[in-house]
C-alpha positions as CSV (number, residue, x, y, z in Angstrom):
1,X,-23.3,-27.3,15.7
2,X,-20.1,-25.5,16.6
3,X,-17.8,-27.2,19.3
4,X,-16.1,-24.2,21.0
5,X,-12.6,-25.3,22.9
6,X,-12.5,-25.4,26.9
7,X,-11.1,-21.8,27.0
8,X,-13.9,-20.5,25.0
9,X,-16.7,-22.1,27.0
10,X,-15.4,-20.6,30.0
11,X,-15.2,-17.0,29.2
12,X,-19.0,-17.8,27.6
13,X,-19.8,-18.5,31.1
14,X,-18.0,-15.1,32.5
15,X,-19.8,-13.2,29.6
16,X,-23.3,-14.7,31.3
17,X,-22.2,-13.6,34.4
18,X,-21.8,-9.8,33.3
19,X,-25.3,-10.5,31.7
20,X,-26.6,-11.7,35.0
21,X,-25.0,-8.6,37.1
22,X,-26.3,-6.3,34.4
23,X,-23.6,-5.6,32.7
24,X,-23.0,-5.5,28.9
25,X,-20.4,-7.7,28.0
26,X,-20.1,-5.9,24.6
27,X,-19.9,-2.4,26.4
28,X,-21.4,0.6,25.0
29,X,-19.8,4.6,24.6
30,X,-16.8,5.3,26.6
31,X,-15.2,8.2,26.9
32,X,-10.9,8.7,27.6
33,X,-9.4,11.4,27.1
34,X,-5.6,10.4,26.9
35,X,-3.6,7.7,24.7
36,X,-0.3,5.6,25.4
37,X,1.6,7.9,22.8
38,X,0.2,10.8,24.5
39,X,0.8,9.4,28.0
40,X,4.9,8.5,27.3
41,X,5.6,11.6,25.5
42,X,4.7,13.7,28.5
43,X,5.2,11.9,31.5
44,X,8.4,9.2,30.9
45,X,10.9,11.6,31.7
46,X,9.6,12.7,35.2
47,X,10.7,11.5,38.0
48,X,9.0,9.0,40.4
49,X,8.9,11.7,42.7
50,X,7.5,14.2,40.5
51,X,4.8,12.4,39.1
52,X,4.0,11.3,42.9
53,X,3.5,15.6,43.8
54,X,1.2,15.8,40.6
55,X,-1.1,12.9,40.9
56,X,-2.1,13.5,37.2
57,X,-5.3,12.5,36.2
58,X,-5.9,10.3,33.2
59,X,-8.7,8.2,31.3
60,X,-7.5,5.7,28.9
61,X,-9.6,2.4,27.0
62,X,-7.3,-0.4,25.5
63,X,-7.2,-4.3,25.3
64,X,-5.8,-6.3,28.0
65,X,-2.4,-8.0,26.7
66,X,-0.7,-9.3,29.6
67,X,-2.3,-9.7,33.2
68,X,-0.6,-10.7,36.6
69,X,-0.9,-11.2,40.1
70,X,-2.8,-12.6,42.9
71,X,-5.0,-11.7,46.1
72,X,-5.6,-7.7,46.8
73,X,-3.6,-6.2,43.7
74,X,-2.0,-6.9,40.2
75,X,-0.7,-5.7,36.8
76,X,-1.6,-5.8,33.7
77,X,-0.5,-4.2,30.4
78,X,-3.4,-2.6,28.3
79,X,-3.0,-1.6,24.4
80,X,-4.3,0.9,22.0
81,X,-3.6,1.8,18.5
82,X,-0.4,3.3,19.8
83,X,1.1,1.1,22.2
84,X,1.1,-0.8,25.4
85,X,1.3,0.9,29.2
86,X,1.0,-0.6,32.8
87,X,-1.5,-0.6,34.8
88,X,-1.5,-1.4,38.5
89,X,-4.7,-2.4,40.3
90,X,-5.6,-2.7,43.9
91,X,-8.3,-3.8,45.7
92,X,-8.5,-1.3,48.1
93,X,-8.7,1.9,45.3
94,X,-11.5,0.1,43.2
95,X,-14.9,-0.8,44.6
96,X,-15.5,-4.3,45.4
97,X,-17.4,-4.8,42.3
98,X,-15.0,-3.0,40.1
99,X,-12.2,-5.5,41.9
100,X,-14.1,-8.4,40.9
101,X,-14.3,-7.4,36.9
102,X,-10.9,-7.1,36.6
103,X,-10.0,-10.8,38.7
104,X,-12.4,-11.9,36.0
105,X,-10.7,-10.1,33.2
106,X,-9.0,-12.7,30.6
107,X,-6.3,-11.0,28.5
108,X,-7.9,-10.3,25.0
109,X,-11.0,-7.7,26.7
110,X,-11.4,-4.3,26.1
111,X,-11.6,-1.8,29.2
112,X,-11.5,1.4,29.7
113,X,-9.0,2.9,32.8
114,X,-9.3,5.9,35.1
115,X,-6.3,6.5,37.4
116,X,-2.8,9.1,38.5
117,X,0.3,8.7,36.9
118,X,3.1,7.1,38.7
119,X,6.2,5.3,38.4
120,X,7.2,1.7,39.8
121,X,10.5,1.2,41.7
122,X,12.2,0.0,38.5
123,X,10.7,3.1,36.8
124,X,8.4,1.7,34.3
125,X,5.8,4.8,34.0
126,X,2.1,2.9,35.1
127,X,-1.6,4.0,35.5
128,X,-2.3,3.3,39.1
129,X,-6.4,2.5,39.0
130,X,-8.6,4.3,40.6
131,X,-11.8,3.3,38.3
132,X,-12.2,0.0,36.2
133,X,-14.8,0.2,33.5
134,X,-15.9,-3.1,31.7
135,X,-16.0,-2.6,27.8
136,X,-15.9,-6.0,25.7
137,X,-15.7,-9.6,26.3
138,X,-13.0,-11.2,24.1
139,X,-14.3,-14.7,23.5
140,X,-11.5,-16.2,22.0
141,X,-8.1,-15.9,23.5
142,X,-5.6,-14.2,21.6
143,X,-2.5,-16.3,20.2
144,X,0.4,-16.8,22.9
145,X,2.2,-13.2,23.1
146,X,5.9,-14.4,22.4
147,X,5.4,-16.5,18.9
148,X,2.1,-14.8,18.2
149,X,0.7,-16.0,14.4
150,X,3.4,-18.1,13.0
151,X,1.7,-19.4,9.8
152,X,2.2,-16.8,6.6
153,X,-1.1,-17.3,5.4
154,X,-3.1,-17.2,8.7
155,X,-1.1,-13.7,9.3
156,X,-3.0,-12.6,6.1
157,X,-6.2,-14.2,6.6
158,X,-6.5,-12.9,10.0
159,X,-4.8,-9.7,9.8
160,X,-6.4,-8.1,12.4
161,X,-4.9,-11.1,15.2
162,X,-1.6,-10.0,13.2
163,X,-1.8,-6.2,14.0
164,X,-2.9,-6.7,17.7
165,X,0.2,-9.0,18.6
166,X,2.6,-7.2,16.7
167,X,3.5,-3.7,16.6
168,X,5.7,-3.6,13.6
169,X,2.4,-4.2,11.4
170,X,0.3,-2.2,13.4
171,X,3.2,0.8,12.4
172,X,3.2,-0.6,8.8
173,X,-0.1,0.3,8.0
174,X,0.2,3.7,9.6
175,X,3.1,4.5,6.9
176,X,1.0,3.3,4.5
177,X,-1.3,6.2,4.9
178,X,1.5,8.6,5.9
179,X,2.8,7.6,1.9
180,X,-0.8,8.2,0.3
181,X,-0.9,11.7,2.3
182,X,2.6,12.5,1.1
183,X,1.7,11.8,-2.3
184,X,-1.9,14.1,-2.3
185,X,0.0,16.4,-0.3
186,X,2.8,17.3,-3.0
187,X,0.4,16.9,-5.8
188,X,-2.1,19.8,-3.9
189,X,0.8,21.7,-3.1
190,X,1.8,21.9,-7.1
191,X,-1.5,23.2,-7.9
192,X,-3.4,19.7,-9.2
193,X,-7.0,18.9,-8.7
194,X,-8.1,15.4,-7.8
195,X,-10.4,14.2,-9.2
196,X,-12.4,10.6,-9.5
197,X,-13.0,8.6,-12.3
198,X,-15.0,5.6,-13.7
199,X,-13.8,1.9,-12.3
200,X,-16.7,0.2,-14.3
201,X,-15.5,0.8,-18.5
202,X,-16.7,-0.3,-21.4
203,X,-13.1,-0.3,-22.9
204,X,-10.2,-1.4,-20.9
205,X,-8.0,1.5,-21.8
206,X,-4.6,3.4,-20.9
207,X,-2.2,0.1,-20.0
208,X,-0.7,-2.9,-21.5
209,X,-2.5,-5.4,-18.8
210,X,-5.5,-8.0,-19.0
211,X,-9.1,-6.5,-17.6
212,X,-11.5,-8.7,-14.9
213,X,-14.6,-8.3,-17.0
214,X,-17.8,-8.3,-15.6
215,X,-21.4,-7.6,-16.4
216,X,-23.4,-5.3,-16.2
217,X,-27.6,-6.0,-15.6
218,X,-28.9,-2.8,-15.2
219,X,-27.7,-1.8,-19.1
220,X,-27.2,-5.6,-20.4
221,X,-23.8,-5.0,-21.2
222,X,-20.2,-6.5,-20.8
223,X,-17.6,-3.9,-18.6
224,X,-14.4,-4.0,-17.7
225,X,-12.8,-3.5,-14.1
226,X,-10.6,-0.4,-15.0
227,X,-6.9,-1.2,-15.6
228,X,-5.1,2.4,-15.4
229,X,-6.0,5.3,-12.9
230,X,-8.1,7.2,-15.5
231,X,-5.5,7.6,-17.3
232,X,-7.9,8.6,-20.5
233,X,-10.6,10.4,-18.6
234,X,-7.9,12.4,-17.0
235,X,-6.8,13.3,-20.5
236,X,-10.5,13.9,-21.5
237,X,-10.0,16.1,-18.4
238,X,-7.1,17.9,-20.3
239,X,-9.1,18.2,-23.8
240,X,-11.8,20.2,-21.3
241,X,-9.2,22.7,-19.8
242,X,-8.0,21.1,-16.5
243,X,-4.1,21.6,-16.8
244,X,-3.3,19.5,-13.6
245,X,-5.5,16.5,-12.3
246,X,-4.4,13.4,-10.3
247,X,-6.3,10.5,-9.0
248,X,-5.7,8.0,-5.8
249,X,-7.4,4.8,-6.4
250,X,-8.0,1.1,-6.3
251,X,-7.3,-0.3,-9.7
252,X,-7.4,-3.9,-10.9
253,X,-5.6,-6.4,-13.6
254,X,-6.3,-10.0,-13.7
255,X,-2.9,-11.5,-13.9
256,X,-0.3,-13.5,-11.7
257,X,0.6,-12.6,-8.2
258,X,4.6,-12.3,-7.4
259,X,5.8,-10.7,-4.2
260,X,5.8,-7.6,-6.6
261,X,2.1,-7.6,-8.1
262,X,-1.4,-8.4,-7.4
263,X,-4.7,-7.8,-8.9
264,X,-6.3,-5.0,-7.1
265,X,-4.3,-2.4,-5.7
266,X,-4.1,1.0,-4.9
267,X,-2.1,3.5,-7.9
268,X,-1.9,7.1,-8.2
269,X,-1.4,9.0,-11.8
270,X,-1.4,12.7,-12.8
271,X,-1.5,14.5,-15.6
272,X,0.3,17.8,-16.4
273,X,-0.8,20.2,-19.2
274,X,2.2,22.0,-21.3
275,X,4.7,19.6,-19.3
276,X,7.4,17.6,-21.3
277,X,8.9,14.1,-19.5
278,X,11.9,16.6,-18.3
279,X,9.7,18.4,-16.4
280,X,8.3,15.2,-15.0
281,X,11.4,13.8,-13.6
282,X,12.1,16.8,-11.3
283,X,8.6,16.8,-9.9
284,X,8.8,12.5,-9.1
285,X,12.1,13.0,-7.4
286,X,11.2,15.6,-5.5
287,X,8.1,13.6,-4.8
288,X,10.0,10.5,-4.2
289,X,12.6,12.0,-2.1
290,X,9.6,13.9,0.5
291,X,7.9,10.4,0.5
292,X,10.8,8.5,1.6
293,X,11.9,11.1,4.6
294,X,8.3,11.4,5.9
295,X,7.5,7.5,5.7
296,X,11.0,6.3,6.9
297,X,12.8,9.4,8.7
298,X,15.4,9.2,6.5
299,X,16.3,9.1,2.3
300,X,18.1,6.2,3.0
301,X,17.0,2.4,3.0
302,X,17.8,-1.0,2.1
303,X,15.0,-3.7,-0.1
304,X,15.9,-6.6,-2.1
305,X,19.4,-6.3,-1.1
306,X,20.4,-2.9,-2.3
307,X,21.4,0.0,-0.4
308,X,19.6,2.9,-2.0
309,X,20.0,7.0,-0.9
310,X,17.0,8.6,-2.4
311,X,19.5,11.6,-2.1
312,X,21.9,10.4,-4.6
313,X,22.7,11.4,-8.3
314,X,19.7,9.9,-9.6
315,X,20.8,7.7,-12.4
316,X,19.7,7.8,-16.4
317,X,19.3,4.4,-18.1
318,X,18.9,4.1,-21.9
319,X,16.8,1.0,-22.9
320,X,18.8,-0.4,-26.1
321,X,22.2,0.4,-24.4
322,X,21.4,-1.7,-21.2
323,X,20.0,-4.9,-23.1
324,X,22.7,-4.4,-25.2
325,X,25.5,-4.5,-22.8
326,X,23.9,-6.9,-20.7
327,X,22.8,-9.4,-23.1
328,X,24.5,-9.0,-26.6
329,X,21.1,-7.8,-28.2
330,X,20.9,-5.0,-30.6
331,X,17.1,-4.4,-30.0
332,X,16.1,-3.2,-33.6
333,X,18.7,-5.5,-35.4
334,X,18.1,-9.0,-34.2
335,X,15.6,-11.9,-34.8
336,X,12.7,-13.3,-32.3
337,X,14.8,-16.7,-32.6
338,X,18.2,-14.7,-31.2
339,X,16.2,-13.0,-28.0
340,X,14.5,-16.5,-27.5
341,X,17.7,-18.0,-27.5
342,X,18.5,-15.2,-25.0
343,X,15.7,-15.9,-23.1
344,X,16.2,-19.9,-22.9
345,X,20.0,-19.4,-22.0
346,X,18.5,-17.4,-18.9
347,X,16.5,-20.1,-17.8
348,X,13.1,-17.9,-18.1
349,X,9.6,-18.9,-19.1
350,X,8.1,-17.0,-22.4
351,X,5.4,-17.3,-24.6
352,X,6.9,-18.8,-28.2
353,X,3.6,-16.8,-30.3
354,X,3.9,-13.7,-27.9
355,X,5.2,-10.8,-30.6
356,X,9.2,-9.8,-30.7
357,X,8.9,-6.7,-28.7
358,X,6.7,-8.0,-26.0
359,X,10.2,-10.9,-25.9
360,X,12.3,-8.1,-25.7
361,X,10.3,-6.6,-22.9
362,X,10.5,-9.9,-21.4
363,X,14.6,-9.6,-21.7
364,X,15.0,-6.2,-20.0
365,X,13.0,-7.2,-17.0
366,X,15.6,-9.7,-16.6
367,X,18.3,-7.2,-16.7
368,X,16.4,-4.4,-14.6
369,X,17.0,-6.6,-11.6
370,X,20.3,-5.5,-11.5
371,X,19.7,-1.7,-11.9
372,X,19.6,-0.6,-8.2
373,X,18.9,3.1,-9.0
374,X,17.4,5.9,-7.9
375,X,17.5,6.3,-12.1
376,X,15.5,6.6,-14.7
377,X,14.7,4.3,-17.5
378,X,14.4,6.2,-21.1
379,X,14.4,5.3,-24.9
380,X,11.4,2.5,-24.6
381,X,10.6,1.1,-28.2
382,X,7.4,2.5,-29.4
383,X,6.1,-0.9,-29.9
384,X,6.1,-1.6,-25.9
385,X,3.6,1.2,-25.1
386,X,1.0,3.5,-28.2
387,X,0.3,6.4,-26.0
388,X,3.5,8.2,-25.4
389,X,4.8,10.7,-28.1
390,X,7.9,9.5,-30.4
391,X,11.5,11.7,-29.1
392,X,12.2,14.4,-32.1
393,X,15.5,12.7,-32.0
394,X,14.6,9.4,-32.6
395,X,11.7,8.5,-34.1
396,X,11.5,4.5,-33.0
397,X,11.5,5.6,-29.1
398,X,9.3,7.2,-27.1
399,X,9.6,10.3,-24.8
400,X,8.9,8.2,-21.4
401,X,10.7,7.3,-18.7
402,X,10.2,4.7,-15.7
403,X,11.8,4.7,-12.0
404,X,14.2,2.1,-11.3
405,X,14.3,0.9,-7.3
406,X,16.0,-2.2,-6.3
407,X,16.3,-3.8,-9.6
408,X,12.1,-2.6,-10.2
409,X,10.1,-0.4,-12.0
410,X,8.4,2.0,-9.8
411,X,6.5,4.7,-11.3
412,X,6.2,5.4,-15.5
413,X,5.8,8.4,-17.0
414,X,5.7,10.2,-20.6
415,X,5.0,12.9,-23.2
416,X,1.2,12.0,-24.0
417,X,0.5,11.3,-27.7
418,X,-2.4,13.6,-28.4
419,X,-1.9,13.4,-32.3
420,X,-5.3,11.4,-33.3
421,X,-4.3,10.3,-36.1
422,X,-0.6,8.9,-35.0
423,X,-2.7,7.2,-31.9
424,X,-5.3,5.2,-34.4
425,X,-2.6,3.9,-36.3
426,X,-0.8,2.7,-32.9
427,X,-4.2,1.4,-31.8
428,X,-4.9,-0.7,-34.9
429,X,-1.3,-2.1,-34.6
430,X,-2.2,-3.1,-31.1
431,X,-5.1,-4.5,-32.3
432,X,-3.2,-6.8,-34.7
433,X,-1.4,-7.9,-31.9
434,X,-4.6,-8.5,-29.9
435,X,-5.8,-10.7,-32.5
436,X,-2.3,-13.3,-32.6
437,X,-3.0,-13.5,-28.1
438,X,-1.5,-11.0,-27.0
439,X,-4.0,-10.6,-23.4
440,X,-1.8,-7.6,-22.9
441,X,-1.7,-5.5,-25.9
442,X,-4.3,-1.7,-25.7
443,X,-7.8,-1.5,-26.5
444,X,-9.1,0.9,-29.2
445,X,-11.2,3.3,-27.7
446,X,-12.9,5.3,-30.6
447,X,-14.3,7.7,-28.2
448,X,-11.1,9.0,-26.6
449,X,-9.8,9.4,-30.5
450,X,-13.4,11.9,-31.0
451,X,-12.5,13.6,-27.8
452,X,-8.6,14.3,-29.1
453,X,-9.3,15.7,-32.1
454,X,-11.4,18.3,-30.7
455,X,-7.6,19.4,-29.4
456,X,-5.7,18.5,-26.0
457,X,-3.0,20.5,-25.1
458,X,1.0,18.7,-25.0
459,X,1.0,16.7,-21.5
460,X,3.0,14.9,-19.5
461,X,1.5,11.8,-17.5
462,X,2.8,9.5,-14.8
463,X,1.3,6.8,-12.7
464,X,3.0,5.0,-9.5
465,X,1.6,2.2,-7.4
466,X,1.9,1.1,-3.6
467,X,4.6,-1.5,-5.1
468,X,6.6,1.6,-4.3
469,X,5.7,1.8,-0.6
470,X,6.4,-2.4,-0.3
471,X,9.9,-1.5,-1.8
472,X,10.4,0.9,1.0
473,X,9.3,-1.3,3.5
474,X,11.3,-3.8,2.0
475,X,8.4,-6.3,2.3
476,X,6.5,-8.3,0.0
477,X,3.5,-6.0,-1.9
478,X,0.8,-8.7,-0.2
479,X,1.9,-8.3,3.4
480,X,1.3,-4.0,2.7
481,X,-1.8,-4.9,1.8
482,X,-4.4,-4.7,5.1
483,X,-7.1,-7.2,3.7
484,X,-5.1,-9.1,0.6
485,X,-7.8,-11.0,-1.6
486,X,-7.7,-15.1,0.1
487,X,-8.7,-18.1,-0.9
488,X,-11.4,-19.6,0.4
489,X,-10.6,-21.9,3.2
């Protein structure tokens, strides 16, 4: 049987006692009109004399988060998703019964307020009661207001304790869906159509990453958790006529969690009929530039260490000429043994049978981290991704770029292959590479070859992930998660 703790079993007994008065201890519809936001926005500036010639009305719910005083009258602060405000409560303005819920209020219930405007003598703008409405019975108290949740994980586990005793979080999560807007909004505003696409496949298709597989009863057969956005249904999308379509999304790869990646997470791509990768970068920084003034206020922030202006002269990186001057490598003229040795001298962990290029990949991550951008990354080896089109100029690169942000790749984008032929050819050499363990390399998908020959237009693609919204908060990805994936206990 559950033991509760001494503090629990005594607001049991209060909750009886609102059961034995007739009153619900887990409320029911309540109706306010006003907020804290709303409430400081408009009245902190009055005087205390002005607010005392107004008597404004108001009608507010919130949780109790601090309570004080004794006898015929007392304080407390109540909180709603916007803030904290004051309350002052008297005996003689409430009816006796009214008085009596809120002496036995404990901090942690929910009630709901009704009251004038005023101001105290040290000018802290308060609710002076008039009406005191019983809503919920917290049956656990909250954790003590100045340290709140000090354990990392608990904060995760229970996030919700996490947003009610600190404001910061609450505020985190509201950027969060002031980013997603921004990005819908821009994309909308540019004439692209969302749209939704499968997250159950029967090929993991359109990124280098490992699938969660799963199974399906219903038709007996094996599926994978998608890996990309859509990335080729939205091209089917383009084969059918749609010249702009985008997609918002939870997507999900099964590999190791860092304070930049997890396994499910939320990504957006679009794709962009009769668009080159040129054309793409001025759309993302104009994107990226709008997102980071309506999230933060401002284009400038600091993550990781860097002091980035989104404003800036975006910066242009060249793949083989960073690796080169960082690490001595000539990408398409050394061994495997010379970028192991490169790799050992670093101090990193590798996989000996992973393929050269996936090692070389393994060597520019090292040197991206200390790229602090805004820039671009261009000239990728074909080898390190079979879906963008090879540059006219040189035909062992591809026309893609990727966003560099505090030493970190935050959005990739590139010319779409939509040559059939060129793309089997890629797709049976990732196959090859599939077969010597490479968890990472692309699936064939025979289907999306049938639906490219019947002709998609020349596209540009590009895909960016809320690893771009933890950069700008500067936070770990997990903590800008709401409800991170846990353990179990």
């Amino acid at each position: 049987m559950r033991k509760f703790s001494e503090q629990e079993l005594v607001r049991i007994e209060k909750m009886k006692s609102l059961q034995e008065k007739g009153i619900d201890p887990f409320g029911s519809r309540y109706d306010f009109e006003d907020n804290t936001n709303m409430l400081k926005e408009s009245y902190d500036e009055m005087t205390k004399e002005e607010l005392a010639e107004k008597e404004i009305p108001v009608k507010i719910a919130g949780r109790i988060m601090t309570k004080r005083g004794k006898g015929k009258a007392g304080f407390m602060h109540i909180q709603d998703k916007y803030g904290q405000i004051q309350v002052y409560v008297r005996k003689d303005a409430l009816t006796e019964d009214e008085f009596e819920l809120y002496n036995q209020a404990d901090i942690g219930d929910i009630v709901g307020i009704e009251g004038i405007m005023f101001k105290t003598n040290v000018g802290e703008l308060t609710i002076k009661a008039n009406k005191y409405i019983h809503l919920t019975k917290s049956l656990k108290p909250l954790p003590e207001k100045y340290h709140g949740i000090s354990d990392p994980e608990l904060k995760l586990r229970k996030r919700y304790l996490d947003i009610i005793m600190n404001p910061d979080v609450r505020d985190l999560f509201v950027k969060k869906q002031v980013f997603w807007a921004t990005v819908r909004d821009h994309l909308l505003e540019k004439g692209f159509l969302e749209v939704e696409t499968p997250v159950l496949e029967t090929s993991a298709g359109g990124a280098a990453a490992k699938p969660f597989v799963t199974h399906h009863n219903a038709l007996d057969l094996d599926v994978f958790l998608r890996i990309s956005m859509g990335e080729l249904w939205q091209k089917k999308l383009l084969v059918a006529g749609y010249e702009k379509t985008f997609e918002i999304g939870r997507q999900f790869r099964n590999e190791g969690m860092s304070p930049e990646h997890l396994q499910d997470y939320t990504q957006m791509e679009f794709y962009w009929a009769y668009a080159d990768y040129k054309d793409g970068m001025e759309l993302v920084k104009e994107m990226y530039r709008k997102i980071t003034k309506n999230v933060l206020g401002t284009s400038k922030f600091t993550s990781k260490g860097y002091e980035i202006d989104m404003d800036d002269e975006w910066e242009i990186y060249d793949f083989e000429t960073v690796i080169k001057e960082g690490t001595g490598i000539d990408i398409y003229n050394s061994t495997k043994e010379e970028v192991i040795k490169k790799l050992e001298e670093a101090g990193l962990e590798y996989d000996p049978k992973a393929p050269y290029w996936r090692l070389v990949d393994t060597l520019w991550k090292v040197i991206r981290k200390t790229l602090s951008g805004p820039g671009f990354l261009v000239g990728q080896p074909v080898e390190l991704n079979p879906l963008p089109k090879r540059l006219e100029e040189d035909p062992r690169k591809v026309a893609q770029f990727q966003i560099i942000l505090a030493g970190s790749e935050m959005g990739n984008g590139y010319n779409e292959l939509n040559d059939p032929i060129d793309l089997e050819e890629r797709f049976n050499e990732q196959r090859e590479m599939a077969e010597s363990g490479d968890e990472e390399a692309h699936s064939h998908d025979a289907e999306f070859i049938e639906a490219l020959e019947y002709g998609m237009p020349p596209a540009f693609g590009f895909g960016v992930s809320e690893r771009l919204f933890s950069t700008l908060m500067d936070r770990p990805i997990r903590e800008c998660v709401i409800f991170p994936l846990m353990k179990e206990k």
